[in-house]
C-alpha positions as CSV (number, residue, x, y, z in Angstrom):
1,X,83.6,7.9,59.8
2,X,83.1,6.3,56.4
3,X,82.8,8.5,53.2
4,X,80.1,8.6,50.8
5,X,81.8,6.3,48.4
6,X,82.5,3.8,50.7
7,X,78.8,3.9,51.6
8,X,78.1,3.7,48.3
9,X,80.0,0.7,47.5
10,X,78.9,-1.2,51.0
11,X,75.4,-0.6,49.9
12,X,76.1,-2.2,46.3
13,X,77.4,-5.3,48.0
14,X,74.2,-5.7,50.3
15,X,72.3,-8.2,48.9
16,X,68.2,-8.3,49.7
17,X,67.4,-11.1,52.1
18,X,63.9,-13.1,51.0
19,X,60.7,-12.0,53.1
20,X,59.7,-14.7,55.2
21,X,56.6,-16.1,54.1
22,X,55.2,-17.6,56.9
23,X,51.9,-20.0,56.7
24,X,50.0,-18.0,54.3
25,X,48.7,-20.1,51.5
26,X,49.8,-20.7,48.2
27,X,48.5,-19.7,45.3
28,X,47.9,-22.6,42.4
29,X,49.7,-22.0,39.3
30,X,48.0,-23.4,35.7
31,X,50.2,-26.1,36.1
32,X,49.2,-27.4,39.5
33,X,45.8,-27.4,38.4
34,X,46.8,-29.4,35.6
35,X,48.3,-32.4,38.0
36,X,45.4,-32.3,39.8
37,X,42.5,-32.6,37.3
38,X,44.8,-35.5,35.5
39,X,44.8,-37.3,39.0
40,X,43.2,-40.4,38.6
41,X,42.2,-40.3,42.5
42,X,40.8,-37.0,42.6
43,X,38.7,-37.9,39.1
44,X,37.5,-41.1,41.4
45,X,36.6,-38.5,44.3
46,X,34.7,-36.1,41.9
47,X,32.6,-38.5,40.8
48,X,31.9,-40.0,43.9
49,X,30.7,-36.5,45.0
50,X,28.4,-36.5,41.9
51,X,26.7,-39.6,43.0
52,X,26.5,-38.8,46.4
53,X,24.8,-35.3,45.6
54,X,22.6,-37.2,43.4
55,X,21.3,-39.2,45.3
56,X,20.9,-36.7,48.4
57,X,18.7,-34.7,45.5
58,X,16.5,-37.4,44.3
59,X,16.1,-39.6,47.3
60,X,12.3,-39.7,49.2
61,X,11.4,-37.8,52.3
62,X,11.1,-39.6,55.3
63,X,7.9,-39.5,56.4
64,X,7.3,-38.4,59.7
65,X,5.6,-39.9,62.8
């Protein structure tokens, strides 16, 4: 049977292994956000968007038959 200090000093040397973290999603840091509003691509896509709502907004009924 081990003693209390030897306990002690097993414990010490235990060292905390990482909790898996599984598929959960990441949280974006400032940074991130950063790369991604600089992105000439995703600028492109936003504006696309834009138009597209746009016109979905100011284009005419069809009329029905």
């Amino acid at each position: 049977m081990p003693t209390a200090k030897q306990i002690q000093n097993a414990k010490k040397t235990l060292k905390p292994t990482p909790k898996p973290k599984g598929n959960k999603p990441k949280l974006p840091n400032k940074l991130t956000y950063i790369v991604i509003s600089a992105d000439p691509k995703v600028k492109r896509d936003r504006e696309f968007l834009k138009t597209v709502r746009e016109y979905m907004k100011n284009r005419p009924l069809r009329a029905e038959r």
